[in-house]
C-alpha positions as CSV (number, residue, x, y, z in Angstrom):
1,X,21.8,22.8,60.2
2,X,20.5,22.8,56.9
3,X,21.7,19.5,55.9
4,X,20.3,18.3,59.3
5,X,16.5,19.4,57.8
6,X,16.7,18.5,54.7
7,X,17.8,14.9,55.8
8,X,15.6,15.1,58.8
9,X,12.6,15.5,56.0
10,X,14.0,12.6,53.5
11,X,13.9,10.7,56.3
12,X,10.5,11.2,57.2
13,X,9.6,10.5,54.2
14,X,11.5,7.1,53.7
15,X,10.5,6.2,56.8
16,X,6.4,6.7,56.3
17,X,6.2,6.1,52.8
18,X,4.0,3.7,51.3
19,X,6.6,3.6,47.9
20,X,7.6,0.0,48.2
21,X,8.6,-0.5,51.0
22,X,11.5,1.9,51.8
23,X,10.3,2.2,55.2
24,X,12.6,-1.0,56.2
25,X,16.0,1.4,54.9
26,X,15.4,2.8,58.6
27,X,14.6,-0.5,60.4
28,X,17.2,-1.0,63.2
29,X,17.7,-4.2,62.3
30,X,19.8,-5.4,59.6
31,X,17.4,-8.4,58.5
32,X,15.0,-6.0,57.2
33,X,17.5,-3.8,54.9
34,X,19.0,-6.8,53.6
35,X,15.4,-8.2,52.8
36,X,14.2,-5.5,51.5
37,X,17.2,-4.8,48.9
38,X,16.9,-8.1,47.7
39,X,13.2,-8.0,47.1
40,X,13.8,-4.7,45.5
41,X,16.4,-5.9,43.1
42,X,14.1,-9.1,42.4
43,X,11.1,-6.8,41.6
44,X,12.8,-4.4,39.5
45,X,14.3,-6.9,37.1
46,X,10.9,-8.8,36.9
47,X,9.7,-4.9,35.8
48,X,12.4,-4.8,33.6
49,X,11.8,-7.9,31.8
50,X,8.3,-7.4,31.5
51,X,8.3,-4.0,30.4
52,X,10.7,-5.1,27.5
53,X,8.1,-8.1,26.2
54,X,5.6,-4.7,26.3
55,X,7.6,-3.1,24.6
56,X,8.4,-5.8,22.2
57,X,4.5,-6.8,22.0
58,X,4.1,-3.0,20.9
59,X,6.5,-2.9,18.0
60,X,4.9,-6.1,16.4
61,X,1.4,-4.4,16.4
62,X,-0.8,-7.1,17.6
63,X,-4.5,-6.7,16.1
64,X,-7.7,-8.1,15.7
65,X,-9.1,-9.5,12.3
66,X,-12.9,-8.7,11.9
67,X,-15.6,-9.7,9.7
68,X,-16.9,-6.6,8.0
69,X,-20.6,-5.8,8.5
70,X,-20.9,-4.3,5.1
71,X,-20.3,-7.7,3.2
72,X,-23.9,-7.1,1.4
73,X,-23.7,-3.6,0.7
74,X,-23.6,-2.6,-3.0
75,X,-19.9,-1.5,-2.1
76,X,-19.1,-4.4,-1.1
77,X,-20.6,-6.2,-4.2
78,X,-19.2,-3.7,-6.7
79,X,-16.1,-4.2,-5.0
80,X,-15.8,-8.6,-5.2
81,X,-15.8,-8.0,-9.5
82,X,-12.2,-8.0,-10.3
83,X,-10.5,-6.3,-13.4
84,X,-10.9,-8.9,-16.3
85,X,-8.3,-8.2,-18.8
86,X,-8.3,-10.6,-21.9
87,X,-5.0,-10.2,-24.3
88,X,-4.1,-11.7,-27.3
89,X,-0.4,-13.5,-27.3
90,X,2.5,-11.8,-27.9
91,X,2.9,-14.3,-31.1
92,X,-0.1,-12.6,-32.7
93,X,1.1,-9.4,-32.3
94,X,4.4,-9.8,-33.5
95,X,2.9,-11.8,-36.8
96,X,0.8,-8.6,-37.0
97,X,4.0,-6.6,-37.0
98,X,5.7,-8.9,-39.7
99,X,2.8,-8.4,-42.0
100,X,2.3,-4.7,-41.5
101,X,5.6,-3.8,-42.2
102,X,5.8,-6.6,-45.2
103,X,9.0,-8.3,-43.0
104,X,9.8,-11.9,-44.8
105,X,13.2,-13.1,-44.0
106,X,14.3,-15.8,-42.4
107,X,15.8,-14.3,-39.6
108,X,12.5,-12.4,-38.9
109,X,10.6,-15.8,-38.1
110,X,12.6,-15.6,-34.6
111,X,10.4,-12.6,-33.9
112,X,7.3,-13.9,-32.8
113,X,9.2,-16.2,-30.1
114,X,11.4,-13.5,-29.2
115,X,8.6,-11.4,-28.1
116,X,6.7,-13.7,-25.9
117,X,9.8,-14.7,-24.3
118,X,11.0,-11.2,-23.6
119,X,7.3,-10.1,-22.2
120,X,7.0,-13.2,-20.2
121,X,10.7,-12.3,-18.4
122,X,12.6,-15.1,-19.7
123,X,16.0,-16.2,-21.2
124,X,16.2,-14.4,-25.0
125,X,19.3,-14.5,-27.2
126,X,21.1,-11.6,-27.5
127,X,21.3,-11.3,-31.3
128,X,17.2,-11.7,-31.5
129,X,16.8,-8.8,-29.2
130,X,19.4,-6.6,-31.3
131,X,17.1,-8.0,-34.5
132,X,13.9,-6.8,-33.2
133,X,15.7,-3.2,-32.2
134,X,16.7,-3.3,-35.9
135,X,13.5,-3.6,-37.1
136,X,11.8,-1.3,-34.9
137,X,14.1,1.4,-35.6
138,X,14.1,1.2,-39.1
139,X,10.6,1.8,-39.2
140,X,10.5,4.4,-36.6
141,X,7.8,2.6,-34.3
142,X,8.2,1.7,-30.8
143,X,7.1,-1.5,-28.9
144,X,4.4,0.7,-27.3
145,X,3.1,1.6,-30.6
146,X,3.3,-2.0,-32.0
147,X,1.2,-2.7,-29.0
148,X,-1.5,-0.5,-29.4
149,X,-1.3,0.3,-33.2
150,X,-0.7,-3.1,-34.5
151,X,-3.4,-4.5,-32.8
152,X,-7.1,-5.3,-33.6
153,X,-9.6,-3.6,-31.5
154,X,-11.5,-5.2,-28.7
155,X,-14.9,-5.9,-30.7
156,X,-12.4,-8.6,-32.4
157,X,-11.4,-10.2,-29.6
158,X,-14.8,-10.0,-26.9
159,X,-17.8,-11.2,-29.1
160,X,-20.5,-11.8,-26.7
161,X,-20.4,-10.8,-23.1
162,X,-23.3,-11.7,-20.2
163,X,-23.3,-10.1,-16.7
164,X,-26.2,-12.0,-14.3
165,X,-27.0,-13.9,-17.5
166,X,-27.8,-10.7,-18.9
167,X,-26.5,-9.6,-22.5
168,X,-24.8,-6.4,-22.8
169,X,-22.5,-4.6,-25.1
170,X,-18.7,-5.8,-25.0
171,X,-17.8,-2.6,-26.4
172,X,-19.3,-1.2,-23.7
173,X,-17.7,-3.1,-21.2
174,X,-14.0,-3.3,-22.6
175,X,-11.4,-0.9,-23.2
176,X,-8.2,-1.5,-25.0
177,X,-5.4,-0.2,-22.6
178,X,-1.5,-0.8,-22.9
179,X,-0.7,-3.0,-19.3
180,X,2.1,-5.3,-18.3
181,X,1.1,-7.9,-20.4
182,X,1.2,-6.1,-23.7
183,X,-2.5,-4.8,-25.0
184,X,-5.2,-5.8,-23.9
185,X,-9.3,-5.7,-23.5
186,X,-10.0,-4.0,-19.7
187,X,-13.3,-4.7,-18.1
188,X,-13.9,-2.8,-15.0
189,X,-16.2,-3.7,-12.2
190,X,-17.0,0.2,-12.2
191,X,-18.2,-0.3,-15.8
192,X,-21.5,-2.3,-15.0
193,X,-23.3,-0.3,-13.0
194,X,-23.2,2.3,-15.7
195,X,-24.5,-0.3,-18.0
196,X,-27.5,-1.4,-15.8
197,X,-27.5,0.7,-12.3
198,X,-29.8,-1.6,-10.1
199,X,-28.3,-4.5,-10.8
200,X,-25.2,-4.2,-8.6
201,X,-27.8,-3.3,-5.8
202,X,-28.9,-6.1,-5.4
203,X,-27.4,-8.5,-2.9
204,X,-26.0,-11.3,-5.1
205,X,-24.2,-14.5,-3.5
206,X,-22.8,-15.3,-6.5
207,X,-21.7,-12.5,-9.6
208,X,-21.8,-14.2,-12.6
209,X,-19.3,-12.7,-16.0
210,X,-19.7,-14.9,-19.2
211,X,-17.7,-14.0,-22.2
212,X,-17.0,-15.7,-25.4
213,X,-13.6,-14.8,-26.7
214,X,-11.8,-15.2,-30.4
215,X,-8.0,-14.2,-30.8
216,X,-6.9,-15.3,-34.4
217,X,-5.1,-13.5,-37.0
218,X,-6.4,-14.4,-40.2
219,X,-6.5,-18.5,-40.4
220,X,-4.2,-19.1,-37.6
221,X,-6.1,-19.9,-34.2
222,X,-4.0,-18.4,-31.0
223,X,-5.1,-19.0,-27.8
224,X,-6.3,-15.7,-25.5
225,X,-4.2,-14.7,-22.1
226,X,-7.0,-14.1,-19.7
227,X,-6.2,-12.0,-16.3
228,X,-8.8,-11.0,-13.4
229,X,-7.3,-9.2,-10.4
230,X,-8.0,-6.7,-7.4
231,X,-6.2,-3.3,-6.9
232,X,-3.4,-3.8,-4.7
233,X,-3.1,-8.1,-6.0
234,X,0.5,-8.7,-6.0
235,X,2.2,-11.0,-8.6
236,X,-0.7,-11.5,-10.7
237,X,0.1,-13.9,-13.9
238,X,-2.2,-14.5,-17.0
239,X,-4.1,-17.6,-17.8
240,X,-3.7,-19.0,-21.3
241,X,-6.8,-20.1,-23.3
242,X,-7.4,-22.2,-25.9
243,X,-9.9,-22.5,-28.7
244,X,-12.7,-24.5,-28.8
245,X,-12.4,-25.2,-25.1
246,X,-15.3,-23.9,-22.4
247,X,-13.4,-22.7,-18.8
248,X,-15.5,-22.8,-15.9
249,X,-13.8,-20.3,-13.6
250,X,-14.4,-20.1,-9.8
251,X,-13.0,-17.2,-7.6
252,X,-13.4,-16.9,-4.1
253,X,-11.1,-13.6,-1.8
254,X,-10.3,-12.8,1.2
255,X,-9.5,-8.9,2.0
256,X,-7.8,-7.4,4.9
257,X,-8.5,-3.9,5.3
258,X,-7.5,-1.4,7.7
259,X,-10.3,-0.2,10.4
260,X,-10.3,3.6,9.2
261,X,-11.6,4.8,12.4
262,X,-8.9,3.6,14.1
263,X,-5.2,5.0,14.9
264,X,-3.4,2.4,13.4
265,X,-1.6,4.7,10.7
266,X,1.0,6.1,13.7
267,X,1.5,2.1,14.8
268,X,2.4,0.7,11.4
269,X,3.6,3.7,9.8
270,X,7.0,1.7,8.7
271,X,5.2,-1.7,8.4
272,X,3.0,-1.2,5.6
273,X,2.1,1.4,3.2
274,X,-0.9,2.3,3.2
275,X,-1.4,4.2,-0.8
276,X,-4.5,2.5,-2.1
277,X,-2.1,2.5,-5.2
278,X,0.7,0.9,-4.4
279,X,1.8,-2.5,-4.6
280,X,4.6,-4.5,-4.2
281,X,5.2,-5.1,-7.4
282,X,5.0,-1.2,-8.3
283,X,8.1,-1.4,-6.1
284,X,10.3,-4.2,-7.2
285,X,9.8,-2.9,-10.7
286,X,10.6,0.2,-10.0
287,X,14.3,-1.0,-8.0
288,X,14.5,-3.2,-11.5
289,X,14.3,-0.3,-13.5
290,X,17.0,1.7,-11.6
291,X,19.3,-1.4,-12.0
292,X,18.5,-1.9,-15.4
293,X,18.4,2.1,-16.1
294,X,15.7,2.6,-18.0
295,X,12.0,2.3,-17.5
296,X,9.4,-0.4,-18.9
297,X,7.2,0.7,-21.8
298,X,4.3,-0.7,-21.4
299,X,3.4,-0.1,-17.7
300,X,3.8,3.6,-18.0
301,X,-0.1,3.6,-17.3
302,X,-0.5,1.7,-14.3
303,X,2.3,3.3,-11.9
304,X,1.5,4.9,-8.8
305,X,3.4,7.8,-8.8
306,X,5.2,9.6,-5.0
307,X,4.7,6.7,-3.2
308,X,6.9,7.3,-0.6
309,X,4.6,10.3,0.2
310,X,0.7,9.7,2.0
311,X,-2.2,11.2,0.2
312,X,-3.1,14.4,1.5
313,X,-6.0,14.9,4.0
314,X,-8.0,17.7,4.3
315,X,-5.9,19.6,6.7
316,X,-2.8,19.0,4.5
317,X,-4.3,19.7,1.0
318,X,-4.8,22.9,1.9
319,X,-1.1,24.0,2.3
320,X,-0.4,21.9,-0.7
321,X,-3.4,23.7,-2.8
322,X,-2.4,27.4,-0.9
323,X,1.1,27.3,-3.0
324,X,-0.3,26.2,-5.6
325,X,-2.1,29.3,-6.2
326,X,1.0,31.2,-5.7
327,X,2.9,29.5,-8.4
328,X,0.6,30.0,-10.6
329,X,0.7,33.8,-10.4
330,X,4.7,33.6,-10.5
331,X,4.5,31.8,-13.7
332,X,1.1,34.1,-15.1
333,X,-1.0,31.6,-16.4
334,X,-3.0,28.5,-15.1
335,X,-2.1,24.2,-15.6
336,X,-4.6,23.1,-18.3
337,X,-4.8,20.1,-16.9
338,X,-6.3,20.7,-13.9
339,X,-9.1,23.2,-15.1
340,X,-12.1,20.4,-14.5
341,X,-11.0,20.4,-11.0
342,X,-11.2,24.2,-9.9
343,X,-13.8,26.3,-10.2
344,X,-11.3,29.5,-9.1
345,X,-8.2,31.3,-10.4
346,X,-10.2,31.8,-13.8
347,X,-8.9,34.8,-14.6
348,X,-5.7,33.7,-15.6
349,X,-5.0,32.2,-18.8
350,X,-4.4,28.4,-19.6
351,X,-0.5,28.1,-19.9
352,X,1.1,26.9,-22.9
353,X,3.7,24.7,-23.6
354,X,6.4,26.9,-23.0
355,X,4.7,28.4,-19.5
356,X,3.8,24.9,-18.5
357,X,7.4,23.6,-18.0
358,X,7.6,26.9,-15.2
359,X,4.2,25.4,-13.6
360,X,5.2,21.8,-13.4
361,X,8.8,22.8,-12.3
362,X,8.1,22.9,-8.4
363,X,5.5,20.5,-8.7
364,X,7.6,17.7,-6.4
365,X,9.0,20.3,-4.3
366,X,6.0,21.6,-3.2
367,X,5.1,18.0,-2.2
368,X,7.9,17.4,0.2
369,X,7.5,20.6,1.6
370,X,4.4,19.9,2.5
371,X,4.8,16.5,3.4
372,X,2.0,14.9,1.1
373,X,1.1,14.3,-2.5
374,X,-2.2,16.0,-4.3
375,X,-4.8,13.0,-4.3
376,X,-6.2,14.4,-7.3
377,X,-3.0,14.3,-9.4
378,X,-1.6,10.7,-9.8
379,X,-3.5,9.7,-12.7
380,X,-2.0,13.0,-14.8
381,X,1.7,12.5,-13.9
382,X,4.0,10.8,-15.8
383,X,6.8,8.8,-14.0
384,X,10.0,7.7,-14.0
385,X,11.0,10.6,-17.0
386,X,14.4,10.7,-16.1
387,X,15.0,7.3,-17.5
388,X,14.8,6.8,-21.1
389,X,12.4,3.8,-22.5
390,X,14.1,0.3,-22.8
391,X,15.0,-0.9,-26.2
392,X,13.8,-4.9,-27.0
393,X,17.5,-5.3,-25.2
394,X,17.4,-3.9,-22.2
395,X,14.1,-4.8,-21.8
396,X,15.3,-8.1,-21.4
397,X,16.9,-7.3,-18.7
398,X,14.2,-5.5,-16.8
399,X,11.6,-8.2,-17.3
400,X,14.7,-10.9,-16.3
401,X,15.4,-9.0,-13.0
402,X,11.9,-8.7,-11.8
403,X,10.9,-12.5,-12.8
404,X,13.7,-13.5,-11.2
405,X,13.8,-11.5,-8.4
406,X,17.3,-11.8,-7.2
407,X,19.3,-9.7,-9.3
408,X,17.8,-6.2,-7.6
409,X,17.8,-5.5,-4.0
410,X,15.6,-2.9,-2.3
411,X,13.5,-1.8,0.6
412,X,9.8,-2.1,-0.7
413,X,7.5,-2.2,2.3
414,X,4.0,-5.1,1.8
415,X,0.9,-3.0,0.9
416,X,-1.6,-2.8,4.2
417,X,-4.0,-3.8,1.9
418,X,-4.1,-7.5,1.7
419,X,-5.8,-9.6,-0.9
420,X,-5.8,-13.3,-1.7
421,X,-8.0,-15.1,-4.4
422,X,-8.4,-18.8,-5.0
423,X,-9.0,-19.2,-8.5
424,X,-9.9,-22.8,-10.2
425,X,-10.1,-22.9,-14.0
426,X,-11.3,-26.1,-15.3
427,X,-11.3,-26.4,-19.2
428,X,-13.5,-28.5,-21.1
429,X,-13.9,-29.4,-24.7
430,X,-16.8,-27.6,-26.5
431,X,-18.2,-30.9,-28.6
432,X,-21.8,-30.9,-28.1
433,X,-23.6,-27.2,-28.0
434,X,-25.3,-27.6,-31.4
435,X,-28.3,-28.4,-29.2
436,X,-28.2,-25.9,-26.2
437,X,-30.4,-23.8,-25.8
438,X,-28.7,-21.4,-24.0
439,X,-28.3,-17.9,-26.4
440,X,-24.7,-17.5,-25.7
441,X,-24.2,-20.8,-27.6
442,X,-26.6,-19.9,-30.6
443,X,-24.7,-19.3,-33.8
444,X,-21.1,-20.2,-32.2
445,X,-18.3,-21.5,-34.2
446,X,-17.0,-23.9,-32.2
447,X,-13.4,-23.9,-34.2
448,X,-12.0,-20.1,-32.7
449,X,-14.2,-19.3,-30.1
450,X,-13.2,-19.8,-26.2
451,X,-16.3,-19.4,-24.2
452,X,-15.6,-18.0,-20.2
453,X,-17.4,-18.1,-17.1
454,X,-16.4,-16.9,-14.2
455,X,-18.1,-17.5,-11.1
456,X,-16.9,-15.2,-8.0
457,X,-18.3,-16.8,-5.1
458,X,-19.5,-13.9,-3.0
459,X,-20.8,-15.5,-0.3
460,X,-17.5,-17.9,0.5
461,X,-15.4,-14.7,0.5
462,X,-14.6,-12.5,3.1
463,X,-13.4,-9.3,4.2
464,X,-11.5,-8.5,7.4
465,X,-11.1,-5.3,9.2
466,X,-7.9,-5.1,11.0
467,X,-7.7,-3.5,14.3
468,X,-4.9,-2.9,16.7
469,X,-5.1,-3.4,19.8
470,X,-2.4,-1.9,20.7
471,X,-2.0,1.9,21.1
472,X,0.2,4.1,23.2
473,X,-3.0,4.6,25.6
474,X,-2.9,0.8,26.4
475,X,0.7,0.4,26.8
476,X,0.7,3.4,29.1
477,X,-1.8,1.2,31.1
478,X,0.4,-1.9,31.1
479,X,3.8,-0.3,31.9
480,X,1.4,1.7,35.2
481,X,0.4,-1.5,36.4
482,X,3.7,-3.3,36.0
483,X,4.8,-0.5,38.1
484,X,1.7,-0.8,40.6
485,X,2.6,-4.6,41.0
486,X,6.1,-5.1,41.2
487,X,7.3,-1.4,42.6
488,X,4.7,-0.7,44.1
489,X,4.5,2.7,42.7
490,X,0.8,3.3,42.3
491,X,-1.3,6.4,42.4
492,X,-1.4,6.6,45.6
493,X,2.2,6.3,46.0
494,X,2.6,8.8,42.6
495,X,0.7,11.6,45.2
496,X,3.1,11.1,47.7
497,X,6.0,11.6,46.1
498,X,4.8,14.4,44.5
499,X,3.9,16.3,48.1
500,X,6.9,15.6,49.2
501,X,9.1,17.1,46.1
502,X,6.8,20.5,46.1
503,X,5.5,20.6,49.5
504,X,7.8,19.2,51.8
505,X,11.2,19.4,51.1
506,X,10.7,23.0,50.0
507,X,9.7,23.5,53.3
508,X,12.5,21.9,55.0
509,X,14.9,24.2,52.7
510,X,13.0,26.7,53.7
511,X,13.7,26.0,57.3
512,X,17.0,25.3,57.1
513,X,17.9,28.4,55.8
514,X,16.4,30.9,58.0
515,X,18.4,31.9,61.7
516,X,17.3,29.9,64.9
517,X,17.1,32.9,67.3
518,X,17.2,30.3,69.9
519,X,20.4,28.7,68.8
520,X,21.9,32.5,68.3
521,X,21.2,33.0,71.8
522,X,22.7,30.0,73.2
523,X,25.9,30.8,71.2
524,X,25.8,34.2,72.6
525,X,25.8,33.2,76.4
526,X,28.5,30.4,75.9
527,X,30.6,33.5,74.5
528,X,30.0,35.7,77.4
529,X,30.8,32.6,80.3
530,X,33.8,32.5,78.8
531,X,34.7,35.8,78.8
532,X,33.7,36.6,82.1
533,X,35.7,33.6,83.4
């Protein structure tokens, strides 16, 4: 009896449903079944097969490029002024080393060659590297310090500088900073506005940077390595100058950037990441250090450091500043470095040296607990400290693995940020400038100078915002309607089912379990008939 109910229900329901098409299971005739199972099976692969090329559509996050509206905003214009870096040659800097340290032997003349091949990643004989280690260590300097201490300064190397054809301080503008290259003479975009405010304002089509450049050591004329980039540029390789030649530099970029206001972060979370920091390069250099085991010198500076980790939000910087507090009552004392940042905790003392090594000690545990790094701290963290600094030697082999590029194998996931600049240099001979008029010109010697435009062609350069179009909402939406068309499982359908799962067949269980006083009685007189007989 209770089977009988519950079947008599499912039944019912088979029989009336709109669900496609079950109905025919209780057609008399056998046509109908057998149509309707092989229309069934049809439809449910054609689901199948389109629900995996969703599916598959999902994973390879289809989006939208868009031109930015804010391509005139001073933002925006700040923003199209790369990083000019200008550098003298490693052959300068190693003839400053020879004179310094009063080095005259034969072997010594090597040095100079050595150097610029080592920096520039390639092939450099064994015994010159083990020379210039020699000569390092016996005068108990480094090659960071031969970069930076050997070195002019940047007012003998910039001369004249002209921003919007107006003149302005080079000193000012440049900074001399120990990069990839070796040293060299930093101009930042975020530099001119402090020189002259308004001017960035303004909605120039074209930003104009004019420099006139001298890299010589004493009588001997050397040519200047000239770099411009963006943050997040991958592969970026200097330009060599030569003296007494004009270069007439045009740049035009195109930027993707990521719509903020949209949910792509949970989309391409393994696809990209999304640090404003990183790079690519960051990351091959890093999987070239491990190899090599020990860390480059001269781009201690410009590492992003935790990059596996996002920067913390709001939300998350609190748990991250919350234990911070409480480590620095266990340790008794406050990180000096931080001070500018806080205005609290002031009653506890700066920690010293000694105090400071407790402070710093949970510093990247704290971080994966939380699950985010402090977006205040990257630029006061030193990296990499558990490999030593590479000697002339094995820097030969860091820079050779990472020109190369197929010595080292690792995982290093594209930046989101993409960026692309067309960049045409054409050089020309300065022969006739006696008679210009133009003040940059006035005075020049022709012999050691390298004068510099550089033209960055605002108005041919664009910026995209990248936006999914895919999120889970939309493929919810597409997987419901390849249901609706080839199941026929709408919402209609959806309702039914559901009234009969908590409405119906309860019931019907119900029912079937309770006594039929009818059928008790019947029972009961067949008993007594055949007694009585």
């Amino acid at each position: 009896m209770r089977s009988s109910k519950v079947s008599v229900a499912i039944r019912h329901y088979f029989k009336n449903t709109t669900l496609h098409g079950f109905k025919y299971l209780c057609s008399v005739h056998s046509v109908d079944r057998i149509g309707w199972l092989v229309c069934c099976v049809a439809s449910a692969c054609c689901a199948g097969w389109l629900c995996a090329v969703l599916w598959a559509r999902f994973l390879q996050v289809p989006a939208l490029l868009a031109v930015s509206d804010d391509v005139r905003t001073p933002t925006y214009v700040k923003d199209s002024v790369p990083t000019v870096a200008v550098c003298p040659p490693p052959e300068s800097v190693a003839d400053s080393l020879l004179e310094k340290l009063s080095i005259n032997t034969s072997q010594a003349k090597q040095i100079p060659k050595t150097l610029a091949r080592l920096l520039t990643g390639q092939s450099t004989a064994k015994d010159q590297l083990v020379l210039l280690d020699e000569i390092l260590t016996a005068h108990n300097v480094t090659l960071t310090q031969v970069m930076m201490n050997f070195t002019q300064g940047c007012d003998a190397y910039t001369k004249r500088c002209r921003y919007q054809k107006k003149a302005l301080p080079c000193g000012q503008l440049f900074t001399k900073e120990l990069t990839y290259w070796g040293m060299c003479c930093v101009m930042r975009a975020n530099k001119l506005p402090n020189v002259r405010s308004g001017l960035l304002a303004q909605p120039h089509s074209t930003q104009i940077v004019e420099l006139v450049l001298q890299c010589t050591h004493g009588s001997v004329l050397y040519g200047c390595q000239f770099v411009s980039y963006y943050r997040g540029q991958e592969w970026v390789e200097p330009e060599t100058l030569f003296a007494g030649y004009y270069y007439m530099a045009q740049l035009r970029f195109t930027t993707i950037l990521e719509n903020q206001s949209s949910n792509s972060h949970s989309l391409v979370e393994d696809a990209c990441v999304h640090d404003r920091n990183y790079s690519r390069v960051i990351c091959m250099r890093r999987c070239a250090e491990n190899a090599c085991g020990c860390r480059d010198p001269l781009q201690f500076q410009y590492r992003s450091t935790r990059t596996e980790l996002p920067l913390c939000p709001a939300a998350r910087l609190a748990c991250l500043r919350a234990s911070e507090f409480k480590r620095e009552n266990a340790c008794g004392c406050r990180d000096p470095l931080q001070f500018q940042y806080r205005s609290t905790r002031t009653e506890l003392p700066l920690c010293p040296a000694a105090r400071l090594a407790c402070l710093r000690a949970s510093e990247f545990k704290r971080e994966n607990a939380c699950g985010c790094r402090d977006p205040l701290q990257f630029q006061y963290r030193s990296t990499r400290t558990e490999l030593p600094l590479c000697p002339a030697a094995r820097l030969a082999c860091l820079r050779a693995s990472e020109f190369k590029r197929d010595n080292v194998s690792c995982h290093c996931l594209p930046s989101c940020k993409k960026i692309t600049t067309y960049l045409v240099l054409e050089p020309s001979p300065m022969t006739d400038i006696k008679h210009a008029i133009d003040p940059l010109y006035y005075g020049l010697n022709i012999t050691p100078s390298i004068v510099v435009t550089m033209r960055v062609n605002v108005g041919h350069s664009r910026v995209f915002l990248l936006n999914p179009t895919e999120t889970w909402l939309t493929l919810l939406s597409s997987l419901g309607g390849v249901f609706n068309m080839f199941l026929g499982v709408g919402l209609f359908s959806a309702l039914e089912f559901l009234y009969f799962l908590l409405a119906k067949l309860p019931v019907a269980i119900r029912k079937s379990s309770e006594i039929d006083p009818t059928a008790t009685r019947s029972r009961y007189t067949n008993t007594t008939s055949r007694h009585v007989r």
